[in-house]
C-alpha positions in Angstrom: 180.2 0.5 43.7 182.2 2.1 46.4 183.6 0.4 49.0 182.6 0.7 52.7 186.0 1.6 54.2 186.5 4.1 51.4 183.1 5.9 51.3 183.6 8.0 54.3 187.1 8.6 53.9 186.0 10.0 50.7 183.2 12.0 51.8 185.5 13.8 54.9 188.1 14.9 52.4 185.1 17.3 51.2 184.9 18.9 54.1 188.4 20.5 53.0 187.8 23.8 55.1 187.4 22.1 57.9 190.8 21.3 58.7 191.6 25.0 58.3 192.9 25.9 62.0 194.8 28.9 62.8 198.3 28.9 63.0 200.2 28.4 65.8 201.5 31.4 68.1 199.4 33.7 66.2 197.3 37.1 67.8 193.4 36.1 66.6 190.9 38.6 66.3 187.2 37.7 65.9 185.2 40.6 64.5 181.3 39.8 63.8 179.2 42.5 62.1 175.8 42.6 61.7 173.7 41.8 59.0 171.1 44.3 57.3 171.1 46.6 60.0 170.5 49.5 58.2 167.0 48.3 57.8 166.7 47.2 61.5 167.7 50.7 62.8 165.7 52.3 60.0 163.0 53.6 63.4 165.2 54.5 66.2 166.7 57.8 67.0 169.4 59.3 65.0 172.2 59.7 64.4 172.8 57.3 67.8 170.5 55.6 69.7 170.8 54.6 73.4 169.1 51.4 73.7 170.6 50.2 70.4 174.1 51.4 72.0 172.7 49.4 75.2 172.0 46.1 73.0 175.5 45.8 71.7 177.3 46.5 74.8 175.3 43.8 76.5 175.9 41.4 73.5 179.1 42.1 73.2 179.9 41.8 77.4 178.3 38.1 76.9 180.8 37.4 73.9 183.8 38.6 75.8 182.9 37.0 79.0 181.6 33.4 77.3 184.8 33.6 75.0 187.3 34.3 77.6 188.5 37.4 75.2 191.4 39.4 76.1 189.8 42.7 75.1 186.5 43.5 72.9 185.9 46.9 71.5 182.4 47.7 69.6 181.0 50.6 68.0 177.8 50.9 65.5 177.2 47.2 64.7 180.4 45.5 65.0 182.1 43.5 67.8 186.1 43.0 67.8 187.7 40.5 70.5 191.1 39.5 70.8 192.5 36.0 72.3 196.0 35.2 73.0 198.6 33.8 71.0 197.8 30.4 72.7 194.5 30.4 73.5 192.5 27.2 72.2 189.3 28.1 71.3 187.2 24.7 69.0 190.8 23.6 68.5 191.6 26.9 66.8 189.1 25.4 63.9 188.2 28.5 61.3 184.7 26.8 61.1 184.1 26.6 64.4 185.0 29.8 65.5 183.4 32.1 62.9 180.1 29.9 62.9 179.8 29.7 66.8 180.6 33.4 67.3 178.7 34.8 64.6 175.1 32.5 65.7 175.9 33.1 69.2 175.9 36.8 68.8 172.8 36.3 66.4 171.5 34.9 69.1 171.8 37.2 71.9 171.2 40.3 69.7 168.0 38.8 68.6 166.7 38.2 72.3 167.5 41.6 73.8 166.0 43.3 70.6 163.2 40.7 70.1 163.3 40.5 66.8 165.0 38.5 64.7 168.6 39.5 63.2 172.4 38.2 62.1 175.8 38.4 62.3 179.0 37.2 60.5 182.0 36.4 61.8 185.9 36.5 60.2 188.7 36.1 61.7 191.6 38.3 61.5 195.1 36.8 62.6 198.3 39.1 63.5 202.1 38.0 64.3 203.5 40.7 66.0 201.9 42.8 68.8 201.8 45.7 67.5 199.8 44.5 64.2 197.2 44.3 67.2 197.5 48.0 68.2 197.5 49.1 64.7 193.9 47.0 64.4 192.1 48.4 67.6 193.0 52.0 65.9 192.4 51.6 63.0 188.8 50.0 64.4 188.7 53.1 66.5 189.7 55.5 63.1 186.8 53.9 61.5 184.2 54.8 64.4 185.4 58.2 64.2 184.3 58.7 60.5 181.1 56.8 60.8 180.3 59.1 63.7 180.8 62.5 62.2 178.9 61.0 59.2 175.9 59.8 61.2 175.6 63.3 62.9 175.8 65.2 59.5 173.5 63.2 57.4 171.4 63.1 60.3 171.6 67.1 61.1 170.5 67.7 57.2 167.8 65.2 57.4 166.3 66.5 60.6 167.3 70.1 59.1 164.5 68.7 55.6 166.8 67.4 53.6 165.4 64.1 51.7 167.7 60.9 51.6 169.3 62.0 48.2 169.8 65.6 48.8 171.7 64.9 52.6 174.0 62.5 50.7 174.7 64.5 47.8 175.3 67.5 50.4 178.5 65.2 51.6 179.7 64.1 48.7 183.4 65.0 48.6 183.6 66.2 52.1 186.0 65.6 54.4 185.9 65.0 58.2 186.9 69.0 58.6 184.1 69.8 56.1 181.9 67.7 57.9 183.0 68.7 61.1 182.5 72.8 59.7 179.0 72.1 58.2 177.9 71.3 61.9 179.1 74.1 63.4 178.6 76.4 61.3 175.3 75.5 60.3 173.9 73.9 63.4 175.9 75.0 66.3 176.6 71.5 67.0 180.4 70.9 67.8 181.6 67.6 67.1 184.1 67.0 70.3 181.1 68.1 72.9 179.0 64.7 71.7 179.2 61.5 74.3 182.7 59.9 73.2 181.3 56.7 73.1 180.1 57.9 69.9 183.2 58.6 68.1 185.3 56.3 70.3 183.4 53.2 71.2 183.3 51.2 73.5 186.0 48.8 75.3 185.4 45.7 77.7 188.0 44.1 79.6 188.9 42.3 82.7 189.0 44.2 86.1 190.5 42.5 89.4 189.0 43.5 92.2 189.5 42.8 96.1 186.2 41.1 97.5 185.7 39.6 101.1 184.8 36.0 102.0 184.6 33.9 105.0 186.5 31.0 105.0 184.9 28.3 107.2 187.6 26.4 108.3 189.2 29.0 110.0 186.1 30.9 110.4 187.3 34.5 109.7 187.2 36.8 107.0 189.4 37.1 103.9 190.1 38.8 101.0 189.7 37.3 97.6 190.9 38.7 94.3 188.3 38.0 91.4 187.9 38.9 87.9 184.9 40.7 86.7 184.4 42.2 82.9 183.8 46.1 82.9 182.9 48.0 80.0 184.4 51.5 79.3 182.8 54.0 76.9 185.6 57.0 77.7 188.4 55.2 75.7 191.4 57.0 75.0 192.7 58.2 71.5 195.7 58.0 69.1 198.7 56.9 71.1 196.7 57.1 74.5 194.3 54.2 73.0 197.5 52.2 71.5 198.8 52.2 75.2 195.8 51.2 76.6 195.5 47.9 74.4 198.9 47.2 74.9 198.3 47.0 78.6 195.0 44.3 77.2 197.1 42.1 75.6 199.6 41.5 78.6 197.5 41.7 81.4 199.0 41.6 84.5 
């Protein structure tokens, strides 16, 4: 029979991921994605769909604000936020943060969509700044492709084309193929659809100067504050570097 005083030791030394933390000093980057979505979207418009769009941004506003987040970018169905080096979120616990974030956003999505849906959560840890910059564009690299995707499958498919014959129209194309077969065909250029779509979208922090009263000396004054703003003209290529430079080391 097991000893008292040894059971529980015994039993916590299971829990062997729970002491997984991460390192000290180290950029962390929290990127959920949602779950099945395919299916969930399977009814809205195509290839984008404003009040899906709408969803996310709200989401992931409440996730950057809630989680103090340096910067959060999102496009399609994923959500990337950045904390600094130092920041102390659960202790810096693995299981605590991916959990938490990923039921959280669960959560919210589910409410402003009313219907039930998931997340998951991983966490992505860089040393050096720039690992960060590379991240955000290579995030913002990925929403390029999925966007001139969406709006060729979805241009055949509206065009008649089944689900098979729209995909095996792409197979092998590149983004310049992709990017032809629109024009050519449709009349649709690529770079004249909202940039939010091919972008994404950023939130950050804003200052901004509001007035107060102050009732000891009864007058008026001017008080910085901090509000989260969401921006769906984001920058590209070195522009978009620059810009989440400025994120990480805000003034």
């Amino acid at each position: 029979m097991t000893h008292p005083n040894e059971f529980e030791p015994r039993m916590r030394r299971a829990e062997f991921f729970h002491g997984v933390r991460v390192p000290d000093n180290m950029w962390t980057i929290i990127r959920m994605d949602g779950k099945g979505f395919t299916k969930l979207t399977r009814d809205m418009d195509h290839p984008f769909d404003d009040n899906f769009h709408g969803f996310m941004i709200a989401v992931a506003e409440e996730l950057h604000t809630a989680f103090n987040a340096l910067y959060t970018e999102t496009h399609s169905d994923e959500i990337s936020m950045v904390f600094p080096r130092n920041f102390d979120l659960f202790d810096r616990e693995v299981e605590k943060i991916v959990s938490t974030t990923a039921s959280y956003a669960s959560v919210l999505f589910s409410q402003a969509i009313e219907q039930f849906c998931t997340f998951d959560s991983r966490v992505v840890i860089f040393a050096q700044d720039k690992e960060v910059v590379d991240y955000y564009e290579w995030r913002q690299e990925d929403s390029v492709r999925g966007a001139i995707n969406s709006w060729a499958y979805w241009t055949l498919r509206k065009d008649g084309y089944g689900k098979r014959t729209a995909t095996q129209e792409l197979v092998n194309k590149g983004f310049s193929a992709k990017n032809e077969l629109l024009m050519t065909r449709y009349g649709i250029n690529f770079n004249d659809t909202p940039l939010w779509h091919r972008r994404g979208t950023g939130i950050y922090w804003k200052k901004i100067e509001k007035e107060g009263f102050n009732p000891m000396t009864q007058e008026k004054v001017m008080a910085t504050r901090r509000i989260s703003v969401f921006d769906e003209k984001l920058p590209m290529k070195d522009e978009y570097r620059d810009f989440v430079w400025s994120k990480l080391y805000p003034e």
